[in-house]
N, C-alpha and C positions, 0 to 999 in steps of 0.2 A: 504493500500500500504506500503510495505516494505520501510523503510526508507533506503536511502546508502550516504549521504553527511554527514559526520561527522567529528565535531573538536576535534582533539586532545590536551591534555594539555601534553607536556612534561616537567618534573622536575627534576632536577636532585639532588639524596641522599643526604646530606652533604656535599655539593659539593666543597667547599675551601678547609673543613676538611680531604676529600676523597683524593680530590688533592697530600696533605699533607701527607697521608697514601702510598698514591702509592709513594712515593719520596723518603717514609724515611718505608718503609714495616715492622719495627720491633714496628713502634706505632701501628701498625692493633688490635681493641681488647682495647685498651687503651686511657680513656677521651684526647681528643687534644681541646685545646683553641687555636685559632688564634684571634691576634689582636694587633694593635698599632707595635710597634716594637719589642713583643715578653717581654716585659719587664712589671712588676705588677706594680713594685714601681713608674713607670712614668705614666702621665694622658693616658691612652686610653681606647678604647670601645673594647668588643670580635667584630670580625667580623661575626664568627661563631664558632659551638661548636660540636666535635662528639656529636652521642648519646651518647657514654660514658660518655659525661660530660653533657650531658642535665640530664642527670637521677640525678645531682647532684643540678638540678638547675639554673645553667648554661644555660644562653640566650644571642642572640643576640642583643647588646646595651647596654648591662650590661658593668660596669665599670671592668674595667682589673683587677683592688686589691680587687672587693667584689666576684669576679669571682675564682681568685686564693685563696682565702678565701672559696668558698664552695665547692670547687673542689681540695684540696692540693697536690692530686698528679698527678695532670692533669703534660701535658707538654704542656706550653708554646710558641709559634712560632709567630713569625716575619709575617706581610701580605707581599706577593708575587705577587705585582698585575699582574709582566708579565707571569706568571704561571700560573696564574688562566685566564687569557685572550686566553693564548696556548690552553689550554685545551676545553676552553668555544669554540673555532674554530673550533676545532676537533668535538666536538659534532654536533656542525650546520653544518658543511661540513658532516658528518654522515649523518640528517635526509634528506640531500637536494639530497640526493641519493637515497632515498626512493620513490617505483614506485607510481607517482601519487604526493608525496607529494609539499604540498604550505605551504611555513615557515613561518613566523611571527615572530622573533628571540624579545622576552622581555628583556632580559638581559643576564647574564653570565651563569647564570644556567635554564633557562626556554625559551621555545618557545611553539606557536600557531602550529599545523600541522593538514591544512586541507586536505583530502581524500574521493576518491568515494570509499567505500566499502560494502560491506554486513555482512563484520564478522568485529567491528571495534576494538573488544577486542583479537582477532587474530594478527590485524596490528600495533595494541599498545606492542602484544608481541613482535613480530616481531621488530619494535624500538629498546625495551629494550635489546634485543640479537644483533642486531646493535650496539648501543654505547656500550653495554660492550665487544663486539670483538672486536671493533674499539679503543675504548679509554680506557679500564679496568673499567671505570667510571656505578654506579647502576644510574637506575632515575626511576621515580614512571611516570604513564599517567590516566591523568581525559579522559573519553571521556565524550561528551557532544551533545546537538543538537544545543547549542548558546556558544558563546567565556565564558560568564560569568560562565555557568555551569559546562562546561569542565575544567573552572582554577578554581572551588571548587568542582569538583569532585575527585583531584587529593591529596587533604589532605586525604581524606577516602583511600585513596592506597596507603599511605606512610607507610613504605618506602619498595619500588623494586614491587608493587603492582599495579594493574589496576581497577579500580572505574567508572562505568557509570551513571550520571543526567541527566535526561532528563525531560521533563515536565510533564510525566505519574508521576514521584516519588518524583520531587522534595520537593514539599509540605511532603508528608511523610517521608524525610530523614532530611530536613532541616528546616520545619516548626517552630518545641517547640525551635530553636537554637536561640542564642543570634543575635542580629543585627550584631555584631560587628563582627561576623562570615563570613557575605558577603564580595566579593572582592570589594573594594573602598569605604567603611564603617571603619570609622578607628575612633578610641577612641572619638572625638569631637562629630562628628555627630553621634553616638550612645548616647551619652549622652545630643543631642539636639533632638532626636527621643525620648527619655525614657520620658522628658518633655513635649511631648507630647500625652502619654501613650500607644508609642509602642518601647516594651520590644523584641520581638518574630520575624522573620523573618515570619510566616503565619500573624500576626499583620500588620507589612508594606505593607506585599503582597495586603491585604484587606485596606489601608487606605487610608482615605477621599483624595482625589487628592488637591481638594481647600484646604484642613491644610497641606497639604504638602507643595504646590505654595507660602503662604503665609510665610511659615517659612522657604522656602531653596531657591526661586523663581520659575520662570514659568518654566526655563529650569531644573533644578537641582530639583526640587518639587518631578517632575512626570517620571525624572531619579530613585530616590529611589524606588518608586513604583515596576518601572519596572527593579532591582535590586531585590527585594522581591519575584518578579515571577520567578526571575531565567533568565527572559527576554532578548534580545534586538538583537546583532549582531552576525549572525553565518556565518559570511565573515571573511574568513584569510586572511589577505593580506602582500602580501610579497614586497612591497612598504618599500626601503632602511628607516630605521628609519631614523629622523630628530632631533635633540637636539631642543627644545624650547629656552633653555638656558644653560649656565656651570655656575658651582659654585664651590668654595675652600672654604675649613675652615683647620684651626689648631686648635691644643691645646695647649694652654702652658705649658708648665712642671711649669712655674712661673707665677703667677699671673700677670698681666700689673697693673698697680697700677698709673703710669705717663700717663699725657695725650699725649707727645711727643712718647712714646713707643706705647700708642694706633695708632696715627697716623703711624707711621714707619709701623706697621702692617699690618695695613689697605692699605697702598699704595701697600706692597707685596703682600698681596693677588688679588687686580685690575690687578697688571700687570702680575701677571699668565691668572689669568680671560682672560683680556682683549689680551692677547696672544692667547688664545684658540678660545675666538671667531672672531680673525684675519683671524685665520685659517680657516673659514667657508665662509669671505667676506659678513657677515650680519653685519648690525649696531645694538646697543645696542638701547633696546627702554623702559627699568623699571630696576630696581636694588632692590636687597633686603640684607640689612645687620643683620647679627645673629648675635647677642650679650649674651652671657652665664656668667651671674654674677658669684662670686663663691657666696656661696658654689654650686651651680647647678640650678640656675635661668636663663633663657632661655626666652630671647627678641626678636622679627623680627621686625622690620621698613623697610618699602618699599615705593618705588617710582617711578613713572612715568616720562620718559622723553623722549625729543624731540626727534627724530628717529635720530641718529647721530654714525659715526665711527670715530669719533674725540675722541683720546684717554684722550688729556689733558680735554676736557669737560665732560666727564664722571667719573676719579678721580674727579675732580669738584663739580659735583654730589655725589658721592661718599662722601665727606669729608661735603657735607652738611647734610645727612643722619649720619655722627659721632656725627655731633653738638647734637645729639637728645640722644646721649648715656650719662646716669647718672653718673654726676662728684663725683668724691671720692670712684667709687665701683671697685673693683677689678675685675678683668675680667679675667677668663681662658681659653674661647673661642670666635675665632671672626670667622664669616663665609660670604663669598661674592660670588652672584649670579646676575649675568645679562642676562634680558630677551631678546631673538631677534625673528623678525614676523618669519614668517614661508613663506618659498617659496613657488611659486604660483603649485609647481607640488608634496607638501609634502602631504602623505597620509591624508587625510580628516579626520575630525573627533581626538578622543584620545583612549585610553586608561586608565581604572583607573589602581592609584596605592594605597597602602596602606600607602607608607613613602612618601620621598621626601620632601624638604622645599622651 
């Protein structure tokens, strides 16, 4: 029987970069870095990087001055969050026009699009000719027969290209590839699978269930597993996303060095937080603090508490999780994250991702 329920992964090209290009048309053609405020000499990360400047090495996360460093004639740009937010609309108002389609919006540049079709690599064009009449913006589309396959189908079609995994091929396309290749496999857990002696995504596919359970537990064990087949949900659902939690961080151009300037910080960053999640009318119920030594050492302490929207009790909390941060180290990054339950009508279940802290 002819298959016709298919998920679509759409992605979109470079997508801040591109942003960036259509704004300023005379960089088209030429490495762009975006990130921090546009400036090398101060502390920030690329957000993103044309291909012109990937070919130079240039990645996302990379620090700003080792970036401008392998890239020197890149141009440099400032992040535009409400720019990229305009544009990220226009695309999802694009696909939610589309006959038949069910969204699933990931972020700014990616969404889920479920469809009954028979031709799904036809419909995936068809997208592509969508958002770039709509919005001048390229994006690549995985299809897939489950959400997991379809969102690593769509690296093999980057970029402006269309890629189909399904379970007839997956094993022969992604089999001999690294773990770390899978979507919600991310550097740790590939390196807590290789300790177990699997290397290989046909490895996981094939492995023992009980050595999984035992080293990632019952839930998350036989999750991997079914990661390695390429397995699990091929339901889109267009269920408004839900924040789990907000989080802030900065960077210091200066080191903190005083414990009184740690503090000052640290209350700035809660009461953004703690503003964000006002706005939602959930209580805070865990908190997690990033602490980034210099030169580049990278802490998290977290904690659990009482279910409460009492602002001064959760600085409180807050300032008890400082206590834990090591006196006399310099610090150029502090980051604050507050967890809240999830209401009773939020889309069930998650989402993996690869980042996030």
């Amino acid at each position: 029987m002819t298959r016709t329920s298919w998920v679509l992964h759409v992605d979109l090209d470079q997508f801040v970069a591109a942003v960036e290009v259509l704004r300023r048309p005379e960089l088209a053609g030429k490495p762009v870095i975006v990130g921090g405020r546009g400036d090398p000499m101060e502390r920030a990360v690329v957000s993103t990087a044309s291909y012109e400047a990937r070919e130079f090495g240039v990645g996302s996360g990379m620090p700003l001055r080792i970036a401008a460093r392998k890239a020197p004639d890149a141009v440099i740009l400032p992040v535009d969050a409400e720019a990229y937010a305009e544009a990220s609309a226009a695309v999802m108002a694009t696909l939610r026009v589309q006959p038949g389609a069910i969204v699933q919006v990931l972020g700014w540049d990616e969404a889920f699009v479920g469809v009954e079709t028979a031709d799904p690599e036809a419909y995936a064009r068809s997208i592509q000719r969508a958002v770039l009449e709509r919005t001048r913006l390229h994006c690549s589309v995985g299809v897939g027969d489950t959400l997991v396959r379809a969102k690593v189908a769509t690296g093999f079609g980057k970029p402006r290209g269309v890629f189909r995994l399904t379970e007839g091929n997956w094993l022969e396309v992604m089999g001999d590839r690294p773990t770390i290749d899978l979507w919600g496999v991310g550097t740790k857990i590939s390196r807590r699978l290789a300790a177990l002696g699997i290397t290989t995504v046909a490895e996981l596919a094939a492995a023992d269930l009980d050595a999984l359970a035992a080293e990632f537990g019952p839930r998350m064990g036989p999750r991997y597993a079914e990661l390695g087949r390429g397995d699990g949900s091929d339901v889109v659902d267009d269920t408004p996303w839900v924040a789990r939690g907000h989080s802030r961080e900065t960077t210091y151009q200066q080191d903190l060095t005083e414990p009184s300037q740690v503090e000052e910080a640290v209350r700035e960053l809660a009461a953004h937080v703690l503003d964000d999640v006002a706005a939602e009318s959930r209580p805070v119920i865990g908190l997690t603090l990033k602490v980034r030594y210099a030169p580049f050492i990278t802490k998290v302490f977290t904690k659990k508490i009482s279910s409460t929207t009492d602002r001064d009790v959760v600085i409180e909390r807050v300032l008890e999780l400082v206590g834990r941060i090591e006196p006399d180290r310099p610090i150029r990054l502090l980051g604050l994250r507050a967890e809240m339950p999830m209401p009773d009508d939020a889309r069930d279940g998650h989402t993996p991702t690869r980042g996030g802290w």
